[in-house]
KOLDREN-342026 format. One line per 5 residues: their letters; for each residue y, z, x of N, C-alpha, C, O. Coordinates in pm, whole numbers. Each point is the difference from the previous one (the first is absolute). Example, Ala and Ser with C-alpha at 12.3 -4.5 7.8 and 13.67 -1.06 7.14 Angstrom:
<lumtors>
AS	-569,780,1319,119,0,-89,120,0,90,-2,66,104; 107,-138,-139,119,6,82,109,73,-77,111,17,51
</lumtors>
This chain:
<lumtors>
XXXXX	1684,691,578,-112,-6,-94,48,-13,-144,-18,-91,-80; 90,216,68,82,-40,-162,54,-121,-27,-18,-54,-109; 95,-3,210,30,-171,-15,-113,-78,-81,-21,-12,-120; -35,-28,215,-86,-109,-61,-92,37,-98,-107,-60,3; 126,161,-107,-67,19,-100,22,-69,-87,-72,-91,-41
XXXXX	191,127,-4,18,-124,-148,5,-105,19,0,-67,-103; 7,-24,258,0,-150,23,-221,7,-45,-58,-75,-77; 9,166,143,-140,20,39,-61,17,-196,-78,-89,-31; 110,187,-77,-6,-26,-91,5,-109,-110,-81,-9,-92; 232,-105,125,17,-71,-27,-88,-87,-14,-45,-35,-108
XXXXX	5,-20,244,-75,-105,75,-99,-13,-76,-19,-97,-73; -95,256,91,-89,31,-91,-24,-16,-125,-105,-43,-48; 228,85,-27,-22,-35,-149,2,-145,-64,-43,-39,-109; 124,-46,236,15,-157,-46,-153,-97,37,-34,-106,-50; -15,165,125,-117,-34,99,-121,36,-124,-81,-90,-23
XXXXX	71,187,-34,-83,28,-76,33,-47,-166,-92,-3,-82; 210,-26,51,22,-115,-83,-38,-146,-56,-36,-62,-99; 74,53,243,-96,-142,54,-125,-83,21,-21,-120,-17; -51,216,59,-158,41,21,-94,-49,-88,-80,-88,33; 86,142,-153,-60,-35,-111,-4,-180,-47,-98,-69,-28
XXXXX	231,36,33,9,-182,9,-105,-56,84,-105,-58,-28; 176,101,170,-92,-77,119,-130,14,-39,-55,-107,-22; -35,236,1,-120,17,-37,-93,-63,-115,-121,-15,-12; 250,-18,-78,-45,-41,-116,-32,-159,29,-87,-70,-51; 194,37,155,-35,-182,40,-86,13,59,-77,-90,-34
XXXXX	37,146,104,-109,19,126,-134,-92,-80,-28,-20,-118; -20,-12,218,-162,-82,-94,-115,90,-46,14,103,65; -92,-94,-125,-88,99,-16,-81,-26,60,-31,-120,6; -55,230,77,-150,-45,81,-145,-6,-91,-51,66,-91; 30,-139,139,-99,-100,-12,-119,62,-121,-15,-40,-116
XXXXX	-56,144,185,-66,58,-91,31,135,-38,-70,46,-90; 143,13,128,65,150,-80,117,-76,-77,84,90,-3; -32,-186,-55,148,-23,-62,69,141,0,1,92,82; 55,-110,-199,112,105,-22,40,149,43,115,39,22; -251,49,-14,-37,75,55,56,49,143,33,112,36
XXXXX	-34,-233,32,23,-16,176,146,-29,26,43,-64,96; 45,130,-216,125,47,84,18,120,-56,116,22,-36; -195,63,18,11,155,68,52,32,134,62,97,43; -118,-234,26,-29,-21,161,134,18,77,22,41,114; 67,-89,-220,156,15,48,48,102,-17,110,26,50
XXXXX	-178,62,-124,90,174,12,-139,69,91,28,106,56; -123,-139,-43,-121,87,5,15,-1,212,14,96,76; -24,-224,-49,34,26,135,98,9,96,-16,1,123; 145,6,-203,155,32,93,-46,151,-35,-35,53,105; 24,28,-205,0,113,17,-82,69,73,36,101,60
XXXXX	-205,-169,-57,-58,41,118,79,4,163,-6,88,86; 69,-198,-87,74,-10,143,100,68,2,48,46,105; 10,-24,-241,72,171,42,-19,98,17,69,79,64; -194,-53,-132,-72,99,23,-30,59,130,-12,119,29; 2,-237,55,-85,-8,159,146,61,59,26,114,38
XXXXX	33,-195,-42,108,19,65,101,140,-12,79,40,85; -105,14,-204,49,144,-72,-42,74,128,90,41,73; -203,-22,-43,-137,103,0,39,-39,198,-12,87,86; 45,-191,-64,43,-9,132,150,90,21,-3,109,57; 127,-162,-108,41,91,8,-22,107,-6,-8,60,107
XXXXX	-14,15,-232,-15,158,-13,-87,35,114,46,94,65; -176,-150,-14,-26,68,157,82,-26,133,-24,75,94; 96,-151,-81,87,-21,117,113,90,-14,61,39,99; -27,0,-232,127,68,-37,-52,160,28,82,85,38; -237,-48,-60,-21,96,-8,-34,70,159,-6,118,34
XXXXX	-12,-252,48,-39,24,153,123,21,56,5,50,112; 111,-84,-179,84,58,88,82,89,-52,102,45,53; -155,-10,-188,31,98,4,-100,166,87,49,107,37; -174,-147,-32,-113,98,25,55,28,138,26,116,30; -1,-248,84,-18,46,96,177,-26,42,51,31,108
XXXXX	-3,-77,-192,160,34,55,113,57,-73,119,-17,27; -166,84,-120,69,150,-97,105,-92,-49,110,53,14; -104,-154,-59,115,-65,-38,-8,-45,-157,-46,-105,-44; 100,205,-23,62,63,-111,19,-134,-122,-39,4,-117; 107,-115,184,31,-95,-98,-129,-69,4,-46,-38,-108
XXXXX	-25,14,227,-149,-78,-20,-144,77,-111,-108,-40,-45; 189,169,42,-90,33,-144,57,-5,-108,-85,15,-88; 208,-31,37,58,-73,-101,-50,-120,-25,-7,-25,-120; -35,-70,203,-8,-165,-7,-162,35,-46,-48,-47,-103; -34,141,202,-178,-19,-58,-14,76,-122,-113,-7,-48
XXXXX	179,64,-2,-2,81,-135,42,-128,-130,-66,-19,-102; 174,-46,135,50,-147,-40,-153,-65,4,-69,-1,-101; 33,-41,202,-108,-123,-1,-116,27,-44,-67,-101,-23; 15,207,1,-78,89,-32,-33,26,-153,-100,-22,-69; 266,95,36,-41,-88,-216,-2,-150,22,-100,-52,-49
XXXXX	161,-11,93,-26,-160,-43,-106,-22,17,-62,-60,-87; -7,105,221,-141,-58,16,-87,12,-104,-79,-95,-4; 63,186,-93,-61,81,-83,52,-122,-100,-81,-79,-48; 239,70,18,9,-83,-134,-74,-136,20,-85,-48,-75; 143,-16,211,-111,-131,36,-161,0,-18,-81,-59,-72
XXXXX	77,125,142,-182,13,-90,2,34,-127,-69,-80,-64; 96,128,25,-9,11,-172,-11,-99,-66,-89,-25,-81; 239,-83,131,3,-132,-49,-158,-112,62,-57,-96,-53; 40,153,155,-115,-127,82,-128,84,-152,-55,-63,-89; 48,206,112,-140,30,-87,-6,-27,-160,-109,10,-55
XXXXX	227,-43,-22,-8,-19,-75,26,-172,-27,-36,-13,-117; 74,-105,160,27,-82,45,-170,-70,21,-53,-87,-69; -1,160,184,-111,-73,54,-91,35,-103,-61,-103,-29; 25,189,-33,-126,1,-87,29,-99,-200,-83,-37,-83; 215,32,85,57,-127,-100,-100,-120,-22,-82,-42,-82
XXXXX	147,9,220,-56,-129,113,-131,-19,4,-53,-108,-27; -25,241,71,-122,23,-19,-126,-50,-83,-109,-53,21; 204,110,-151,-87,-1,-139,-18,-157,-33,-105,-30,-57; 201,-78,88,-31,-116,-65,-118,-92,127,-107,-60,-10; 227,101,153,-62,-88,63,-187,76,21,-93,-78,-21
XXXXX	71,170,46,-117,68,29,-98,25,-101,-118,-16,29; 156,57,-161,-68,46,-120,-17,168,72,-108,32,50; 215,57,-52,-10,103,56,130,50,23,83,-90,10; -38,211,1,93,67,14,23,46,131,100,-30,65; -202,110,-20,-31,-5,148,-131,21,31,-99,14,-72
XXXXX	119,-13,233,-114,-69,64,-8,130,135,96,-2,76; -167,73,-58,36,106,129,-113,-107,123,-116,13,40; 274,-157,-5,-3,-30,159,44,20,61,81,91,-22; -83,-130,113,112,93,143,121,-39,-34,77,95,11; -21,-203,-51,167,-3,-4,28,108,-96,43,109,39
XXXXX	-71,-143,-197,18,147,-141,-36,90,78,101,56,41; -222,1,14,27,136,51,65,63,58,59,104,-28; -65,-205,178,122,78,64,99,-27,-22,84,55,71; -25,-167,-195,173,16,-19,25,150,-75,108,59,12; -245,8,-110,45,89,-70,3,127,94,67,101,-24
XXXXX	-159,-125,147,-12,146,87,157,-7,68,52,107,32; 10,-214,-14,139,30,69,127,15,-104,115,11,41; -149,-12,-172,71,25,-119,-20,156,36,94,58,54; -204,9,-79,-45,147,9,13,27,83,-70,99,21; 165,-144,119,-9,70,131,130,2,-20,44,96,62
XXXXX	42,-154,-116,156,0,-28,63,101,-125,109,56,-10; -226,-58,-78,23,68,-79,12,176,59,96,77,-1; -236,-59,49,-25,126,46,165,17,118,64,102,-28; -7,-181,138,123,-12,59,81,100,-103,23,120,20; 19,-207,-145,92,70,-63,-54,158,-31,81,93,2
XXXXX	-225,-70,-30,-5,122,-113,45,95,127,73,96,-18; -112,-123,120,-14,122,158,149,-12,15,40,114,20; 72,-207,-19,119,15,-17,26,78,-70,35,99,65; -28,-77,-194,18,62,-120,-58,119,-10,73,83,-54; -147,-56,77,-86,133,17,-47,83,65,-41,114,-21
XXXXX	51,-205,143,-78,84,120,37,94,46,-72,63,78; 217,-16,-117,48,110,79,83,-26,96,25,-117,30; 48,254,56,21,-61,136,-69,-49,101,-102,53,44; 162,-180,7,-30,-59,108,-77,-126,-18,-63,-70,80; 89,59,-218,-104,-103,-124,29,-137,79,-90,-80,27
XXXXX	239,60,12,21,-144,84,-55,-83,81,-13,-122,11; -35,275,77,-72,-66,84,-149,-10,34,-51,-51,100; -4,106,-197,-151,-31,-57,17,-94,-49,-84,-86,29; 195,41,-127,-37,-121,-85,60,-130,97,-66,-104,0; 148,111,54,14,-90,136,-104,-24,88,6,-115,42
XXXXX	-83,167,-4,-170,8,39,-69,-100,-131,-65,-102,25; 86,140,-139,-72,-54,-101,67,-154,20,-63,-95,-47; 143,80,91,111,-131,-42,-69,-127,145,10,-118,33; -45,185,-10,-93,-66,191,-108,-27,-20,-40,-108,45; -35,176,-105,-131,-30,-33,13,-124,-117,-62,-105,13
XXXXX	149,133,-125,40,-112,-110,18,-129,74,-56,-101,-41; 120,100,130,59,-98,70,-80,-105,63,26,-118,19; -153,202,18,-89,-54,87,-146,-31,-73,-111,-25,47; 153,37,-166,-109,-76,-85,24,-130,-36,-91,-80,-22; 239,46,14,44,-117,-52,-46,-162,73,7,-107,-61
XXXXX	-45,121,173,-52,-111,50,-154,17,-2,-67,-99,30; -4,228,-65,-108,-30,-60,2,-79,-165,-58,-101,-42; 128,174,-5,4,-100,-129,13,-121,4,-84,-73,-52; 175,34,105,27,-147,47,-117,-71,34,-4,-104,-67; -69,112,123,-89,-81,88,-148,34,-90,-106,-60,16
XXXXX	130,174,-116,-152,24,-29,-62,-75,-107,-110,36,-44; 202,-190,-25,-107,-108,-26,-14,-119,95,-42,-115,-8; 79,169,73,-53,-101,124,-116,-7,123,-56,-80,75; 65,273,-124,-112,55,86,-131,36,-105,-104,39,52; 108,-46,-117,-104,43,-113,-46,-142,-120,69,-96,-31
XXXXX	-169,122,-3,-18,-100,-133,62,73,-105,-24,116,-34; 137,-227,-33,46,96,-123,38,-77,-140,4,-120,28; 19,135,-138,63,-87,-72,199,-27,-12,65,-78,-68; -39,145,131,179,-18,53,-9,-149,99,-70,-23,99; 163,-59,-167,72,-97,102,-2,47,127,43,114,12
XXXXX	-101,-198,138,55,10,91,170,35,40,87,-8,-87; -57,44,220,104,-28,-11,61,-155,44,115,8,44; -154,-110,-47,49,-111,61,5,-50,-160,25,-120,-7; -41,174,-103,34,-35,-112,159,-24,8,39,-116,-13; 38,201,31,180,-90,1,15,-82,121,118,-8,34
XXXXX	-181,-42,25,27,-94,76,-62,-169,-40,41,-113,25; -147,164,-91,-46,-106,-43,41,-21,-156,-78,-47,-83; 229,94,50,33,-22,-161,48,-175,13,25,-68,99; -27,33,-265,37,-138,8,99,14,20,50,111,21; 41,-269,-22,145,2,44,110,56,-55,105,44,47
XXXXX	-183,-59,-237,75,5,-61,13,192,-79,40,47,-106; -88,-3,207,-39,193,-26,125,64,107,72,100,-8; -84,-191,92,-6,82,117,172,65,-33,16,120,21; 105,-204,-71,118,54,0,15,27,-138,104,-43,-48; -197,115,-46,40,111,-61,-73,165,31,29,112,-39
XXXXX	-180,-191,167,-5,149,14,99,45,158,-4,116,42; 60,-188,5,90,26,131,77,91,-97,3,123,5; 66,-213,-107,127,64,-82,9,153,-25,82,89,24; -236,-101,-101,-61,158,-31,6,107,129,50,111,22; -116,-191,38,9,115,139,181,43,34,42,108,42
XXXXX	17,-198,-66,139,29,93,35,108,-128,53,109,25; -89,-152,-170,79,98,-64,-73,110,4,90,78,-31; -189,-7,47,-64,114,47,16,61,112,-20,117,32; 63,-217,30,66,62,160,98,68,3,17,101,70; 91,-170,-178,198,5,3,-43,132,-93,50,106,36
XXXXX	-132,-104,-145,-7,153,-41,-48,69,54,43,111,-33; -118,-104,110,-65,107,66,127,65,79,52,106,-33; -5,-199,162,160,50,40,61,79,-92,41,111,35; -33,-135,-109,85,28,-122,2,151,15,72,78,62; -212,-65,-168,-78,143,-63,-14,105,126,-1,120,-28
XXXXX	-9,-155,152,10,81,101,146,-1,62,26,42,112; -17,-47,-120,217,2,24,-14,70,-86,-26,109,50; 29,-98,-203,33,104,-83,-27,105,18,70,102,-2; -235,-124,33,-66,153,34,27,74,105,-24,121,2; 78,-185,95,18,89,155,110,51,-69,1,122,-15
XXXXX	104,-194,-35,173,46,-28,-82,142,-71,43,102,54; -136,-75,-146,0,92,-101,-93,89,82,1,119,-33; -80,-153,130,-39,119,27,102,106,144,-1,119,29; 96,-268,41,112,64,109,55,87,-153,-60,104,-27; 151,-140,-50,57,68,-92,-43,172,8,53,102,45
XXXXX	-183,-136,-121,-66,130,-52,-8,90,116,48,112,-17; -97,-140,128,-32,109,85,158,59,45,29,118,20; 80,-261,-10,171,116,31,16,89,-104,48,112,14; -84,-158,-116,24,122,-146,-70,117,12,44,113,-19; -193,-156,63,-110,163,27,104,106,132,12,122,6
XXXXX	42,-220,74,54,46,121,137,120,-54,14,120,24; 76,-224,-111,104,79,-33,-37,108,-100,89,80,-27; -192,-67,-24,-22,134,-124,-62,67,147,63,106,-1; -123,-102,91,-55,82,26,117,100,122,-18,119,26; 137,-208,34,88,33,51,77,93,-93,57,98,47
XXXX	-54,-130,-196,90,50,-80,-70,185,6,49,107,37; -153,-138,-79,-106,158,2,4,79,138,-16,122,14; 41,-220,86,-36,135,115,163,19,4,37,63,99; 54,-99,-176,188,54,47,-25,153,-92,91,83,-7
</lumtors>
């Protein structure tokens, strides 16, 4: 894991260098112009977001039901990111909002429930942090339920009347969109790797350190 960090950093920082060019050639759409490349930071981070919030519940299921110690290192990891990824999608999407909509936000089903699974990740961390003993695995419970909202979000402008883009919106980008928002996505991806590699290393770290002070006290 420590390996491929600084190749995994690297990658990232050159990738997000880059980004900005491609985006800047990119064509502008049609009737939002300039505005409508928010679109290139606004929806890789949503899709990290998704994908955060998947891990941290798969990480947290095995940890719940198979006591395995490093898989709550990894959902504690995916878990702040998930939180930083939405942050970026909630502050990002209502930008976007204001020009294309005349509005900041809008409580439809996609804004709502992206913010109820922001607040279901959030609350993850505070029950980590606070809950006391045995906080892990309440908030690992919390991390399942998070998990299993995410394909409601997904699907809920497709299932609802709303003002959010479908999702067949990136499929139907022009030709000339499509490989700076691929680009975007890969560099949100290569960081995301990244930022969670760091975080597992720091939270394995921390808990051998809690381990050795507390060995040191019972000698």
């Amino acid at each position: 894991m420590k390996r491929l960090l600084s190749p995994l950093l690297f990658v990232a920082i050159a990738m997000f260098a880059v980004a900005p060019v491609l985006i800047e050639q990119a064509p502008y759409e049609s009737t939002m112009g300039l505005v409508q490349k928010i679109f290139y930071f606004h929806v890789p981070s949503a899709m990290v977001m998704f994908v955060s919030a998947f891990v941290c519940g798969l990480a947290s299921a095995a940890y719940l039901f198979g006591n395995r110690r490093s898989a709550d290192y990894l959902a504690a990891a995916a878990g702040e990111l998930t939180v930083v990824f939405g942050l970026i999608v909630l502050v990002t999407g209502p930008m976007w909002a204001r020009k294309a909509w005349g509005v900041w936000w809008e409580w439809d089903a996609r804004l709502t429930s992206s913010l109820l699974l922001e607040l279901i990740f959030v609350a993850y961390l505070l029950v980590r942090k606070y809950g006391g003993p045995g906080s892990e695995k309440l908030a690992a419970a919390m991390a399942l339920f998070g998990m299993a909202n995410v394909p409601f979000v997904y699907v809920s402008v497709n299932l609802w009347r709303t003002m959010h883009p479908k999702t067949t919106v990136v499929m139907t980008l022009a030709s000339g969109m499509r490989l700076p928002f691929w680009f975007s996505v890969g560099a949100f991806v290569i960081l995301y790797l990244a930022l969670v590699t760091i975080r597992t290393l720091l939270g394995r770290a921390r808990a051998e350190l809690e381990r050795a002070y507390l060995d040191l006290e019972e000698e």
